[in-house]
Each structure stands twice: as C-alpha cells, then as structure tokens.
DSSP file (Angstrom, degrees, kcal/mol; ACC not computed):
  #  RESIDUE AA STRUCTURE BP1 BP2  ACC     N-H-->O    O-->H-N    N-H-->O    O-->H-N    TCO  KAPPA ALPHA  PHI   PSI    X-CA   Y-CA   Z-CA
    1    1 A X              0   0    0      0, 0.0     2,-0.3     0, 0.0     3,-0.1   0.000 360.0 360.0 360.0 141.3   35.2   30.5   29.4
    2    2 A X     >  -     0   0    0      1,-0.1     4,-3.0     4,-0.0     3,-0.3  -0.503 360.0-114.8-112.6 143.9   34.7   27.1   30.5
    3    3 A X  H >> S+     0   0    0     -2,-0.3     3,-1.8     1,-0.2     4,-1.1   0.843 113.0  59.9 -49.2 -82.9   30.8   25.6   30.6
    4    4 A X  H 3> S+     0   0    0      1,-0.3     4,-4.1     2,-0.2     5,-0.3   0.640 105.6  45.3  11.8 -72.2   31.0   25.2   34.3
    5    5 A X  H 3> S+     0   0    0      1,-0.3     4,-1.7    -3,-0.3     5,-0.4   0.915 108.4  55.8 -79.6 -39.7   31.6   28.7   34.8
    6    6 A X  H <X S+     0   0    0     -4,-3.0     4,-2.8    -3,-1.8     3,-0.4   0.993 115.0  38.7 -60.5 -42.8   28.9   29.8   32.4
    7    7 A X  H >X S+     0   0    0     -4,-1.1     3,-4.2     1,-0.2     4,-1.1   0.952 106.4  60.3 -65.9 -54.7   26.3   27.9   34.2
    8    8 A X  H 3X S+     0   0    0     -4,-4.1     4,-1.2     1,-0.2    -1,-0.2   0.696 109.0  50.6 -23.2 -27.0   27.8   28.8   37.4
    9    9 A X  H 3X S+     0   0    0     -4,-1.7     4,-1.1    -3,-0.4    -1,-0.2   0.812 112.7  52.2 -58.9 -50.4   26.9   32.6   35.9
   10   10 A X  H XX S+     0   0    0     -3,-4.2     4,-2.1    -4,-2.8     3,-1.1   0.963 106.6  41.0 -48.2 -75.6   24.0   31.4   35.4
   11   11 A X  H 3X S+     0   0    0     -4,-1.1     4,-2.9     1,-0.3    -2,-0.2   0.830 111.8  59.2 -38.3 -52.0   23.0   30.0   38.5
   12   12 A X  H 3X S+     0   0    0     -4,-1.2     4,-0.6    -5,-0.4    -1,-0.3   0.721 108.8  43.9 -92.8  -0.9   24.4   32.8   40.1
   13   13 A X  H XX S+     0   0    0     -4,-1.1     4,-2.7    -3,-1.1     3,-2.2   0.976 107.6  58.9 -53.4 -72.6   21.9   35.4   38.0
   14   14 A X  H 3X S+     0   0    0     -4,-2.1     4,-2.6     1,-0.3    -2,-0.2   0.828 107.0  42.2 -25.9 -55.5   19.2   33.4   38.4
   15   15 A X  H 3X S+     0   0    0     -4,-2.9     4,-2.0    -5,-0.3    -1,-0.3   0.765 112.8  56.7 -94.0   2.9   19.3   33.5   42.3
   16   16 A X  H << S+     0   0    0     -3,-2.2    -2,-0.2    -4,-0.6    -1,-0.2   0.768 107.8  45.7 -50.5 -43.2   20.2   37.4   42.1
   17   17 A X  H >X S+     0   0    0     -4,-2.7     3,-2.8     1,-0.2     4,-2.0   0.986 115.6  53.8 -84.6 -49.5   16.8   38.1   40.0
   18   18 A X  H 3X S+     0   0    0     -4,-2.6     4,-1.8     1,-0.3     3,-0.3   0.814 106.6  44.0 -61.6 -35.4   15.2   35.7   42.8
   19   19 A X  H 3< S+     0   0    0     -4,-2.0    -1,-0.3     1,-0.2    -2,-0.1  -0.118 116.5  52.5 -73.0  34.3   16.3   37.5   46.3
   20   20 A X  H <> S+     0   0    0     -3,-2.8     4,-2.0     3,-0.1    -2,-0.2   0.332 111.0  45.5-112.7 -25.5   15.3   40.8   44.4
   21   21 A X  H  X S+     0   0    0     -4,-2.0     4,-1.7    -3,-0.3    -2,-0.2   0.925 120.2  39.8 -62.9 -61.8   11.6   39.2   43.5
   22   22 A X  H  X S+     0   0    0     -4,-1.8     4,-2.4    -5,-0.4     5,-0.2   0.863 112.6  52.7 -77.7 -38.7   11.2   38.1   46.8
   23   23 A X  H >> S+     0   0    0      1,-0.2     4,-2.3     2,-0.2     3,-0.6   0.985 115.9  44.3 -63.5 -51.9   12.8   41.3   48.4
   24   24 A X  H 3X S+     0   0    0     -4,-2.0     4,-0.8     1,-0.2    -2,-0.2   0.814 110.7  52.6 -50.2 -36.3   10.0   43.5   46.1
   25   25 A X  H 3X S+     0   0    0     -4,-1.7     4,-0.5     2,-0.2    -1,-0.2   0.848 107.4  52.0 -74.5 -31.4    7.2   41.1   46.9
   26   26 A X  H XX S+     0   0    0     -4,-2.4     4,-9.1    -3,-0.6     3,-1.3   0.973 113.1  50.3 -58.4 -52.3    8.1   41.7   51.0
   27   27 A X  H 3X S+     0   0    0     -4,-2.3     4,-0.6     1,-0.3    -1,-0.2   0.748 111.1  41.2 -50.4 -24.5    7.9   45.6   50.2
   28   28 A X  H 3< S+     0   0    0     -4,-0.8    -1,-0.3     2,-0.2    -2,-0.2   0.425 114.4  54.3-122.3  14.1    4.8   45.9   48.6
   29   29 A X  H <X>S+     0   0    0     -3,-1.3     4,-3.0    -4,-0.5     5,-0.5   0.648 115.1  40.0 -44.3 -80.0    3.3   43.4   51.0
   30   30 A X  H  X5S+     0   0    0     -4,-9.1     4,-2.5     1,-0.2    -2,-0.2   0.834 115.3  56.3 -42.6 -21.0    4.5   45.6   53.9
   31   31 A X  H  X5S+     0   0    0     -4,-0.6     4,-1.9     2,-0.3    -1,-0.2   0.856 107.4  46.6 -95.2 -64.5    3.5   48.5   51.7
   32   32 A X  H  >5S+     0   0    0      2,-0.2     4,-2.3     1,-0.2    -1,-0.2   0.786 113.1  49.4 -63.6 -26.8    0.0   47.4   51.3
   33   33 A X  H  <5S+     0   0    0     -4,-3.0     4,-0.4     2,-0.2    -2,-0.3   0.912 102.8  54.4 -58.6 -56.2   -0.3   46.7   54.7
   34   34 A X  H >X<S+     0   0    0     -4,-2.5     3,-2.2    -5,-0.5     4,-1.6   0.974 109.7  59.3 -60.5 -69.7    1.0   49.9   56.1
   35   35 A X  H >X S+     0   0    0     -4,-1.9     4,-2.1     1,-0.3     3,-1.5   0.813 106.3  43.0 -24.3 -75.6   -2.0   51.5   53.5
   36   36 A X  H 3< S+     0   0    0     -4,-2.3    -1,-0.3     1,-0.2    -2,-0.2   0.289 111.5  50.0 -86.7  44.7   -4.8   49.9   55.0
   37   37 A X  H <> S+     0   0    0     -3,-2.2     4,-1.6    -4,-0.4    -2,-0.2   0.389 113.2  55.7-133.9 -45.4   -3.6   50.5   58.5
   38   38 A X  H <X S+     0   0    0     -4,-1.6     4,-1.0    -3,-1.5    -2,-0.2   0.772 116.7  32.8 -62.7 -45.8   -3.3   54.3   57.0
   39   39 A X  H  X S+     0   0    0     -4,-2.1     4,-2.0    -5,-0.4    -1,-0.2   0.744 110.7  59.4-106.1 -12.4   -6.7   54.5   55.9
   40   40 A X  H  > S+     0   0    0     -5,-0.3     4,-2.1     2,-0.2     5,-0.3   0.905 109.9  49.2 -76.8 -43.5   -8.4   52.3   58.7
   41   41 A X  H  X S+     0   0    0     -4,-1.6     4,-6.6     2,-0.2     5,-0.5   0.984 110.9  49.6 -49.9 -54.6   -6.7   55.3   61.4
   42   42 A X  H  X S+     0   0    0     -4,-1.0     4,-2.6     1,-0.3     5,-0.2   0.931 113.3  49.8 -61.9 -61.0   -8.3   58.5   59.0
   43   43 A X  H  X S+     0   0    0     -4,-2.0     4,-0.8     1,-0.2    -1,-0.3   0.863 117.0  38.1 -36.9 -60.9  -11.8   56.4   59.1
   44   44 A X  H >X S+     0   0    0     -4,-2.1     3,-2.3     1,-0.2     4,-1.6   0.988 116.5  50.5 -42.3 -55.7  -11.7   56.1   62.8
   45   45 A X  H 3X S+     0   0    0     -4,-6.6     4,-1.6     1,-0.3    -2,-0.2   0.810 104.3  63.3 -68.2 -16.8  -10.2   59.5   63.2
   46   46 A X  H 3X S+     0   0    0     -4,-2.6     4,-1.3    -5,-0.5    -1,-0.3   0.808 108.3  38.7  -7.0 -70.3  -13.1   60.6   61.0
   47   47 A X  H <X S+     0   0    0     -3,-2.3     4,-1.2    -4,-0.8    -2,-0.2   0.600 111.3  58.1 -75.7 -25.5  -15.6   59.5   63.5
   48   48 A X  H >X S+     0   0    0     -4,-1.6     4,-1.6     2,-0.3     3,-1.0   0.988 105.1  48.6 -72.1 -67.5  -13.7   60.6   66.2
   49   49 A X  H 3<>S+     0   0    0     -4,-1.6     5,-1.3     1,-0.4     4,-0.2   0.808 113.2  48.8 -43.5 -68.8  -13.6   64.3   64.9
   50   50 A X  H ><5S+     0   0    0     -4,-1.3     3,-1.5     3,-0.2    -1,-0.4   0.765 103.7  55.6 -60.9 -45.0  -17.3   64.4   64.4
   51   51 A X  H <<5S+     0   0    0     -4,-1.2    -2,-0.3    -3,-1.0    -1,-0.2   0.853 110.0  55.3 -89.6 -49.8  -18.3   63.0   67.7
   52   52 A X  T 3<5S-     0   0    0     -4,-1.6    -1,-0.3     1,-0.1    -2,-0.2   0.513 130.6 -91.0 -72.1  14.1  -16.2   66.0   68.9
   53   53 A X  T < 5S+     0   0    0     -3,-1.5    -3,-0.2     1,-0.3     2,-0.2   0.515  80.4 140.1 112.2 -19.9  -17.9   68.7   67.1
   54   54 A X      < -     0   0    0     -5,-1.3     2,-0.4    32,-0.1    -1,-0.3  -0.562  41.8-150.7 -72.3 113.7  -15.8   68.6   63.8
   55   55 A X  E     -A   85   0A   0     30,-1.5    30,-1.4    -2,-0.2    -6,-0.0  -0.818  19.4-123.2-106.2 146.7  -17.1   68.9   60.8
   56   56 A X  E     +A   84   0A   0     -2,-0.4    28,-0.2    28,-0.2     3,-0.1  -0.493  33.0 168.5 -88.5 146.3  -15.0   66.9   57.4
   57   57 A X  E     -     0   0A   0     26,-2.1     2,-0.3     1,-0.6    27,-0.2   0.333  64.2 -28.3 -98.0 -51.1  -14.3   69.8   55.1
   58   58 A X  E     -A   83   0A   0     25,-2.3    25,-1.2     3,-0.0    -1,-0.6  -0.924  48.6-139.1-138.5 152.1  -11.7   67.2   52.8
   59   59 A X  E    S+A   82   0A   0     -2,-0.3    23,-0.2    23,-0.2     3,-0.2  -0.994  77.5  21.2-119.0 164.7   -9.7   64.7   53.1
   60   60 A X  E    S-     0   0A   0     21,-1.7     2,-0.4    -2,-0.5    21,-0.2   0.965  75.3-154.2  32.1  66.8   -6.5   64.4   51.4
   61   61 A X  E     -A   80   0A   0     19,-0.7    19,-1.8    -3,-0.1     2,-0.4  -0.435  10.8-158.1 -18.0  83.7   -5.8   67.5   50.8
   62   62 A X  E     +A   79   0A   0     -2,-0.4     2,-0.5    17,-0.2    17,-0.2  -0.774  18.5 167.2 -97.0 129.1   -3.5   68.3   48.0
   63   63 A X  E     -A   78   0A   0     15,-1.9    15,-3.1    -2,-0.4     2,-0.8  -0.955  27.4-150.3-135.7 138.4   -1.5   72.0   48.2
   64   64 A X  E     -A   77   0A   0     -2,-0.5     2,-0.5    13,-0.2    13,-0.3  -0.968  29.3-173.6-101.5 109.3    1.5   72.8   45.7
   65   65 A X  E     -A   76   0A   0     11,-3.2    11,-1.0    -2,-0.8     2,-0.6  -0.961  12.0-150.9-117.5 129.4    3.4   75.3   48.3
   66   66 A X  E     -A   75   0A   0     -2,-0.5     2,-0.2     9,-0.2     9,-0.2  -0.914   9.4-168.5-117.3 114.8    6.5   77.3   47.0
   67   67 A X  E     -A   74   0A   0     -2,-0.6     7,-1.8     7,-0.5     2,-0.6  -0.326  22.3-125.0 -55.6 143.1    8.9   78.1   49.4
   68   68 A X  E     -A   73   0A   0      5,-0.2     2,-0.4    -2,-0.2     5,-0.2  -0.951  20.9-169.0-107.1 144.8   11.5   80.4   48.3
   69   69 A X  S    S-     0   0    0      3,-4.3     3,-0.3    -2,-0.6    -2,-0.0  -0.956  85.0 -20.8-126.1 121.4   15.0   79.4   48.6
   70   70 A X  S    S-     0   0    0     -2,-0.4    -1,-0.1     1,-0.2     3,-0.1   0.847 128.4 -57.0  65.7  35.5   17.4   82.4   47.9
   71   71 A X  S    S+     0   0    0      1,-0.2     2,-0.6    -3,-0.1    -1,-0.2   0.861 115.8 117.7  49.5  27.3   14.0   84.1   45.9
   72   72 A X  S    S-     0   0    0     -3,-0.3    -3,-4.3     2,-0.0    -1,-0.2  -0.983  70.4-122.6-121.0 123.4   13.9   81.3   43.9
   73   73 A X  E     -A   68   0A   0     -2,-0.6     2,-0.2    -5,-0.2    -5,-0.2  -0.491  17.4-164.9 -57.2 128.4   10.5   79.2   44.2
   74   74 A X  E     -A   67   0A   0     -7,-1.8    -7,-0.5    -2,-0.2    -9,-0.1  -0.739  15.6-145.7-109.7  73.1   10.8   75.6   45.1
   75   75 A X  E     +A   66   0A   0     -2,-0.2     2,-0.5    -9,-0.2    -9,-0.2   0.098  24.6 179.0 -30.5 113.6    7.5   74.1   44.3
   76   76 A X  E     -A   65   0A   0    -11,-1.0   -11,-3.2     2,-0.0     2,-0.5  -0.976  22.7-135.5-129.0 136.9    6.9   71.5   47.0
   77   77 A X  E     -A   64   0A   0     -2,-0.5   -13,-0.2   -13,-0.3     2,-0.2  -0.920  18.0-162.6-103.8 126.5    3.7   69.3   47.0
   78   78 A X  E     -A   63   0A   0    -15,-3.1   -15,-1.9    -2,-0.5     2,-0.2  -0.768   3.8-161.7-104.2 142.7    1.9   68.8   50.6
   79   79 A X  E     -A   62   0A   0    -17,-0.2     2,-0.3    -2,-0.2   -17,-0.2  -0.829  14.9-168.9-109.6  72.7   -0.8   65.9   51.4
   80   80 A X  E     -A   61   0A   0    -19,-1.8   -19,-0.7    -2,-0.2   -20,-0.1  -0.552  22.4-133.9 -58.6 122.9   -3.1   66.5   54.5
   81   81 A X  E    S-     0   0A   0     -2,-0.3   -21,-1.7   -21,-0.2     2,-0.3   0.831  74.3 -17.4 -25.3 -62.8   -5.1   64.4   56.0
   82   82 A X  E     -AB  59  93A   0     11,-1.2    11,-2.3   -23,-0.2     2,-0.5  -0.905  47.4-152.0-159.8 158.4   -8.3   66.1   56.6
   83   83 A X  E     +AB  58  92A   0    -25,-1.2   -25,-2.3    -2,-0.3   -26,-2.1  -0.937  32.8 168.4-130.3 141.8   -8.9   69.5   56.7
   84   84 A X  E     -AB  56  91A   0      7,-1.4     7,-6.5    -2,-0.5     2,-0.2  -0.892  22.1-139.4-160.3 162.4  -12.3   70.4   59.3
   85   85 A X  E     +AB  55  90A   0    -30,-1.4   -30,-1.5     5,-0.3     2,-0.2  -0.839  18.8 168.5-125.6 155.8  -13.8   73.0   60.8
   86   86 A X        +     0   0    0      3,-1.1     3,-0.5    -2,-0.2   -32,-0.1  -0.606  68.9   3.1-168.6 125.1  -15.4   73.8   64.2
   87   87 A X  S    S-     0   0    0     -2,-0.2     3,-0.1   -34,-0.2   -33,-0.0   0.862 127.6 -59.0  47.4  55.2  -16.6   76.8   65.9
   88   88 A X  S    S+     0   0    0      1,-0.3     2,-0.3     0, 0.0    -1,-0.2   0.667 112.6 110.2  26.0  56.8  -15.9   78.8   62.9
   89   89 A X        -     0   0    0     -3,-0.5    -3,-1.1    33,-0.0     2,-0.5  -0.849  63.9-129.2-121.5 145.3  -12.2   78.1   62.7
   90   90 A X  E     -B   85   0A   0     -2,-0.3    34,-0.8    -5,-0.2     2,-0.4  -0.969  28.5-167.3-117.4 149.8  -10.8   76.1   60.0
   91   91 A X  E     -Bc  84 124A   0     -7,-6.5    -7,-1.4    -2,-0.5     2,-0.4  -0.866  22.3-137.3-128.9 128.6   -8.5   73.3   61.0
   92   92 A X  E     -Bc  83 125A   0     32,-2.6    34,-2.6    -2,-0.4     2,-0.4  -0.816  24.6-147.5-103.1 162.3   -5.9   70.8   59.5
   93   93 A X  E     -Bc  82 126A   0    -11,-2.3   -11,-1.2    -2,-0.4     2,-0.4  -0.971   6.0-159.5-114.7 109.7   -6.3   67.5   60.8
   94   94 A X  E     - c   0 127A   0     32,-1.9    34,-4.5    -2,-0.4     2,-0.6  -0.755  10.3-153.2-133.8 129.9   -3.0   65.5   61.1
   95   95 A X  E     + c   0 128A   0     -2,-0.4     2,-0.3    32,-0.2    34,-0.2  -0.937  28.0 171.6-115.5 104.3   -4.1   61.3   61.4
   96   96 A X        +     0   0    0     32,-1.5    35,-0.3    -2,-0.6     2,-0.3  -0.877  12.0 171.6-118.1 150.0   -1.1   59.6   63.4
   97   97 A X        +     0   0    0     -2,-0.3     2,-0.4    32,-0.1     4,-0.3  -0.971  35.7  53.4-170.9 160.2   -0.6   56.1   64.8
   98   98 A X  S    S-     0   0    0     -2,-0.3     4,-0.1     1,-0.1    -2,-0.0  -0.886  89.8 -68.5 123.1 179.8    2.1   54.2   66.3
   99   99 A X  S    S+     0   0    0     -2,-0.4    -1,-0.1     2,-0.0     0, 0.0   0.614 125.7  21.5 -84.9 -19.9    4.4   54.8   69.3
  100  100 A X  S >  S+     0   0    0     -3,-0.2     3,-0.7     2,-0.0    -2,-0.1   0.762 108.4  70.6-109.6 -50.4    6.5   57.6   67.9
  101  101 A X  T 3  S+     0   0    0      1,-0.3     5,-0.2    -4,-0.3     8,-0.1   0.856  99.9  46.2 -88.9 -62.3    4.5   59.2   65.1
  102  102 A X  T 3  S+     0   0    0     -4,-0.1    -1,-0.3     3,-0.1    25,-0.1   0.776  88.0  99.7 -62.8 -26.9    1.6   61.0   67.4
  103  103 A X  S <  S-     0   0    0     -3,-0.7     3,-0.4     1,-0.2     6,-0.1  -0.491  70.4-141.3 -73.7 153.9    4.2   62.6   70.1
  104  104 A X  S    S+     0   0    0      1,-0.2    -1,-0.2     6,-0.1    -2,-0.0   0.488 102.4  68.7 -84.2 -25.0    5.0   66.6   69.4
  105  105 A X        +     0   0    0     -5,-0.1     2,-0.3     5,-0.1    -1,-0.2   0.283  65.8 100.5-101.8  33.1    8.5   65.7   70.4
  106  106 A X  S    S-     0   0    0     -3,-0.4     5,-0.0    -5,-0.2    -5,-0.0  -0.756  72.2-149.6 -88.9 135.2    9.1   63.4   67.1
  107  107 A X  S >> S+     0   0    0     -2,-0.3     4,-3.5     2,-0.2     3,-1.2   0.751  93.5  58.9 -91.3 -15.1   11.1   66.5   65.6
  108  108 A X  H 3> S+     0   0    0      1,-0.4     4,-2.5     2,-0.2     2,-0.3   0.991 115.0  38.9 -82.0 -47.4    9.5   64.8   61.5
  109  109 A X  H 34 S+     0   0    0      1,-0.3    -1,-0.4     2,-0.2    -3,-0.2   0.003 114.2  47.4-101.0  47.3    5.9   65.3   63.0
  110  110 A X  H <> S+     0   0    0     -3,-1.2     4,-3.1    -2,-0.3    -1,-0.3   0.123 112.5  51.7 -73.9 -26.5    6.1   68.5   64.9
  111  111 A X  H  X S+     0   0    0     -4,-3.5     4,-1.4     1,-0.2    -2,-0.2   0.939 108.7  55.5 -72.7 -22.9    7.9   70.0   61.7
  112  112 A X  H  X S+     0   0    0     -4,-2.5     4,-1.3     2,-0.2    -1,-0.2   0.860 104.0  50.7 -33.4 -75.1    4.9   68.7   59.9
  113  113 A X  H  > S+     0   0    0      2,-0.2     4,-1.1     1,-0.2     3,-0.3   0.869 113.4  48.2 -21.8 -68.0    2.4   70.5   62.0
  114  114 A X  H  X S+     0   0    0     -4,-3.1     4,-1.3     1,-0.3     5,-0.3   0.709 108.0  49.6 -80.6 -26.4    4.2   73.3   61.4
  115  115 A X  H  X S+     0   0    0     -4,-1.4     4,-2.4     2,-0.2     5,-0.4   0.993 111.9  50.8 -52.4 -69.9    4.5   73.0   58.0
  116  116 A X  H  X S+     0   0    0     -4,-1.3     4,-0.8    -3,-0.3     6,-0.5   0.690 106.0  55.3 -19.6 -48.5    0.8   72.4   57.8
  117  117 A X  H >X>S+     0   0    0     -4,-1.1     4,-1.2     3,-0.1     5,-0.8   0.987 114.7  38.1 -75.0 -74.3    0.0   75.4   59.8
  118  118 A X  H ><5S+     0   0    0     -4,-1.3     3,-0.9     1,-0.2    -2,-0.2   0.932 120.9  37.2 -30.3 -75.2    2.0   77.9   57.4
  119  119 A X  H 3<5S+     0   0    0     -4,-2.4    -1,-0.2     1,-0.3    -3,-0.2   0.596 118.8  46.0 -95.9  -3.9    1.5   76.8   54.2
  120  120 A X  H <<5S-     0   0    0     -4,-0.8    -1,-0.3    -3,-0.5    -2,-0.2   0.611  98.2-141.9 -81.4 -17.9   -2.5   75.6   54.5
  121  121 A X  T <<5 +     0   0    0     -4,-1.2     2,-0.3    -3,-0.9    -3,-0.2   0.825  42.6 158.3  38.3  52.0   -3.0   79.0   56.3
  122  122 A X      < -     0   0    0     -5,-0.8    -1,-0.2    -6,-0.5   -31,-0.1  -0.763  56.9-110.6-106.7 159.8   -5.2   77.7   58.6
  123  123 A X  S    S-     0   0    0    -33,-0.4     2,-0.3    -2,-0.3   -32,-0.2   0.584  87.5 -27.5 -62.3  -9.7   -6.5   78.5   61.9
  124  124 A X  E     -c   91   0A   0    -34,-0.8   -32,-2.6    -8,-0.1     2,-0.3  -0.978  56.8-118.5-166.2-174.5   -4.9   75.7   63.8
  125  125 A X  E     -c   92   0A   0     -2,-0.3    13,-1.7   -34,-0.2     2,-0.5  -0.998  18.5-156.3-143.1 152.9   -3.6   72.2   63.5
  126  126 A X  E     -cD  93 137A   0    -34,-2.6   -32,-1.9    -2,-0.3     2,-0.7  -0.921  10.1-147.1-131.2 113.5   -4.9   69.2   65.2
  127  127 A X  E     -cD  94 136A   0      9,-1.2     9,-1.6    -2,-0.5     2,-0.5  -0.742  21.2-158.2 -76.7 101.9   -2.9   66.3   65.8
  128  128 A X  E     +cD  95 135A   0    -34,-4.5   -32,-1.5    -2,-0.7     2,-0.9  -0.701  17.2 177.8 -79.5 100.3   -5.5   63.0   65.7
  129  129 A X    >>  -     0   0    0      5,-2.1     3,-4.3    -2,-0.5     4,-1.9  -0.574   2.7-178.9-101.1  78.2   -4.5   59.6   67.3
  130  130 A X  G >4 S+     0   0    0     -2,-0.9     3,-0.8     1,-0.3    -1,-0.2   0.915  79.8  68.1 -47.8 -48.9   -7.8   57.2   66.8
  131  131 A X  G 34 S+     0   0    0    -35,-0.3    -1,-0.3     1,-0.2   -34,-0.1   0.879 114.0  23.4 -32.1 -46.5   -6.0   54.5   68.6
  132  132 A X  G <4 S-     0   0    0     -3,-4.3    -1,-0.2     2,-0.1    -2,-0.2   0.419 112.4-109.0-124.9   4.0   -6.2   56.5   72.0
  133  133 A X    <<  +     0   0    0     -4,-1.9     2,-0.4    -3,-0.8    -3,-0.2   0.946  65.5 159.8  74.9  48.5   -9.3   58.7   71.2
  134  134 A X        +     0   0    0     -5,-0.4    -5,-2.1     2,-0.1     2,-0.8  -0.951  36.7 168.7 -94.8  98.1   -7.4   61.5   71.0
  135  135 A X  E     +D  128   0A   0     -2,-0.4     2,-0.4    -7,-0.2    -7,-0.2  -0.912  15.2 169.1-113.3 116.8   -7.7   64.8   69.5
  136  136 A X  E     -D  127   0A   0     -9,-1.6    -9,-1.2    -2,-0.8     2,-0.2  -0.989  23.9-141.4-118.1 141.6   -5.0   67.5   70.6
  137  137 A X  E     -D  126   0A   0     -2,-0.4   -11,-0.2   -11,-0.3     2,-0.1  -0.570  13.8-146.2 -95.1 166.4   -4.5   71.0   68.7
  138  138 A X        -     0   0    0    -13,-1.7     2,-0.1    -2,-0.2   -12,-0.1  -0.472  10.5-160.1-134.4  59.4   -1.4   71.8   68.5
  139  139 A X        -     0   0    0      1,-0.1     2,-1.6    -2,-0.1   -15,-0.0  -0.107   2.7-157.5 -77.6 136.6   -0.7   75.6   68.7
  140  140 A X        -     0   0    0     -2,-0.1     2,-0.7   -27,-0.1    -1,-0.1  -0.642  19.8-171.4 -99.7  75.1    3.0   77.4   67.2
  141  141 A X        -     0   0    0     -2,-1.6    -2,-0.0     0, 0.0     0, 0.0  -0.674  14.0-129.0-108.8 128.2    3.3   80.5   69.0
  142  142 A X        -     0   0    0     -2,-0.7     2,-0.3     1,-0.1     3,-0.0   0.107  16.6-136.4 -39.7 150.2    6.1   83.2   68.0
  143  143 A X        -     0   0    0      1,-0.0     2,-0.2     0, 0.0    -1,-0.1  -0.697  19.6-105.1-116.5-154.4    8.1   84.4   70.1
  144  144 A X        -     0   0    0     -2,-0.3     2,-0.7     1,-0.1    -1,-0.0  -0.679  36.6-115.3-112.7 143.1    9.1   88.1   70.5
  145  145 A X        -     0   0    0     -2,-0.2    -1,-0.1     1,-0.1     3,-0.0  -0.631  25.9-121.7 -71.9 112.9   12.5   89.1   69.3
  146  146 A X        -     0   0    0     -2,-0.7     2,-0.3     1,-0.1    -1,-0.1  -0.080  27.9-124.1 -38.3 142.2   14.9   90.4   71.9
  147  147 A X              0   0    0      1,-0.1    -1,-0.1     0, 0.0     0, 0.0  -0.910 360.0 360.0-117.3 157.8   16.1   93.8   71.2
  148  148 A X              0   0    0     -2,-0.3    -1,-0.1    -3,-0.0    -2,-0.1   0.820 360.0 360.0 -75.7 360.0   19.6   94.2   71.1
C-alpha cells in the first residue's frame, strides 16, 4: 500500500466519523426540541383539563401490560400522558399536537386510544389538543356479533 492511499484512507475515515458527528448532533437537537414542544403541550393541556372540570390524578403514567400472544405473555410497557378524573369517572388523557397526531383517523393514535382504554381499564379516554383548546373523549363501542 502506497502512502497516498493510506492517507487517502485516512482522509476518507476522518470525514465518515464527521457526517456521523454532525448527523448525531442534528438528531439530538431535533430530539431535544421535539421534548420541549412535548412537555410545553402536557403543561398547557394541564390547564386546559382543569379549567374544564378535570382533576390531574398523574402524569406519565407508567403500566407494564401483558398481552398474550398464543397464551404466552408478552410484557409490553405503556406511557400515558395524564391520567384524570371528573364526575366520578376516571379518565386517560392522551396530549397530541401537530396536523396528523390529534385526528381519530391517524390509524397509530386511534390504536393508542384504544390501547389506553383496555389496558389502563379506565372509564374513558380523552384525546387533548392544547393548540386548539380542545378536549374530545373518545368512546370504543363493541359491536354485537351477527349470529350465523
């Protein structure tokens, strides 16, 4: 191997490890951004919630819920947002923001809800949007099986 080509090796390490430094630094910029953006909504929606009658029970809610798949448990860990009460119902509180995130026909945040609703076993779910002052509950109702 000829010197040339070793630096060239060189060279061409060197500016690998730097558009991966610079790519990490973008992420955990954006990353930190997106966090307080995250936690600046759940304050508002905080206030929001209480102005309506809503009282904070939690926030960030941690639940280990095991699904079974095939009768074998699959320990799955859930994060809520805030879990409230009001007219002696207890409620999870779902903190959304954006253009996509808040609508019921985003299939990731209706299954959320529904997730939420099951495996917190609470009396509703309320989907929060502080941006547009917005509180909607969000009700999952079976429907009845046809018989054959």
């Amino acid at each position: 191997m000829t010197r040339g080509m070793i630096v060239g090796a060189a060279a061409m390490l060197l500016a690998l490890a730097l558009v991966l430094a610079i790519r990490r630094r973008i992420r955990s910029r954006r990353a930190r951004r997106r966090a307080r953006i995250a936690v600046a909504a759940e304050t508002a929606a905080e206030r929001l919630l209480v102005r309506h009658g809503y009282a904070i029970l939690d926030r960030q809610v941690r639940l280990t819920w095991t699904p079974l798949l095939d009768g074998v448990p699959v320990p799955t860990e859930l994060r809520l947002d805030l879990l409230v009460t009001r007219a002696g119902e207890v409620l999870a509180a779902e903190v959304k923001s954006g253009a996509e995130a808040p609508r019921l026909e985003t299939a990731a945040t209706r299954r959320q809800l529904l997730e939420y609703r099951v495996a917190f076993a609470v009396d509703g779910v309320l989907l929060v949007e502080p941006a547009a002052g917005s509180i909607r509950r969000v009700d999952f109702p079976l429907r009845e099986r046809e018989q054959p």
